[in-house]
N, C-alpha and C positions, 0 to 999 in steps of 0.2 A: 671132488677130485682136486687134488692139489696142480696147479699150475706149474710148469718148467720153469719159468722165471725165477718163482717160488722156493721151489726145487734148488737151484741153483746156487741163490742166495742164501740157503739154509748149509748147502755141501760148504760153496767157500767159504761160511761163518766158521763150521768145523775144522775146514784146511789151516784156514788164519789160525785159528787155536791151538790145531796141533803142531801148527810151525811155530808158534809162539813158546810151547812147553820144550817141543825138539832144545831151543835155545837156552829155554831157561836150566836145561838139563847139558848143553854145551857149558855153559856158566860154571853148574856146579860141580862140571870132572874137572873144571883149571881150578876151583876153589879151595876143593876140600877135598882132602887126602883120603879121607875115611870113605866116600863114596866111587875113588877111583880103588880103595883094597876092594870094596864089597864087585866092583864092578871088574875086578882082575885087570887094572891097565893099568901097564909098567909105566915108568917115568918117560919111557921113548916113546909111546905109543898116545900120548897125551896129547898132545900138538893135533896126530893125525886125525884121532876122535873128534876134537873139536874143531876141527878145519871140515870134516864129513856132516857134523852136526849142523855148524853153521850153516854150508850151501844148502841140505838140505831143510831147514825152517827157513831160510831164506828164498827159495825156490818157493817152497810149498806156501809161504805168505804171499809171495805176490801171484801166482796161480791164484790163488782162494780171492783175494782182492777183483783178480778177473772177472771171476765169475761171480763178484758178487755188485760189481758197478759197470760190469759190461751190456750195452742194451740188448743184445740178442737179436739185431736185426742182421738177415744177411742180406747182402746186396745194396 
């Protein structure tokens, strides 16, 4: 049986990664044009996507970090 610790360390590896792609995917709606036509976002709406993107891989990287160097002791 796998361990919570375990457990933990394996979700926040996942978190950290997917907050990592969330940005690499903020990156690429300011980059390249051809991914904001396919993704349908106007020129105004550019900013806002990547302001929503950021916080959240940003959020979700340091969550995932929590739990994955947090010792789980309570008290």
């Amino acid at each position: 049986m796998i361990r919570i610790g375990k457990a933990a360390s394996i979700i926040g590896g996942i978190q950290c990664g997917l907050g990592g792609l969330v940005s690499v995917v903020a990156f690429l709606i300011y980059a390249s044009s051809s991914i904001r036509d396919a993704l349908a976002i106007t020129l105004e709406e550019v900013y806002l996507h990547i302001f929503l993107f950021l916080v959240f891989g940003i959020f979700s990287i340091f969550s995932g970090l929590l739990l994955i160097y947090g010792d789980g002791s309570e008290g």
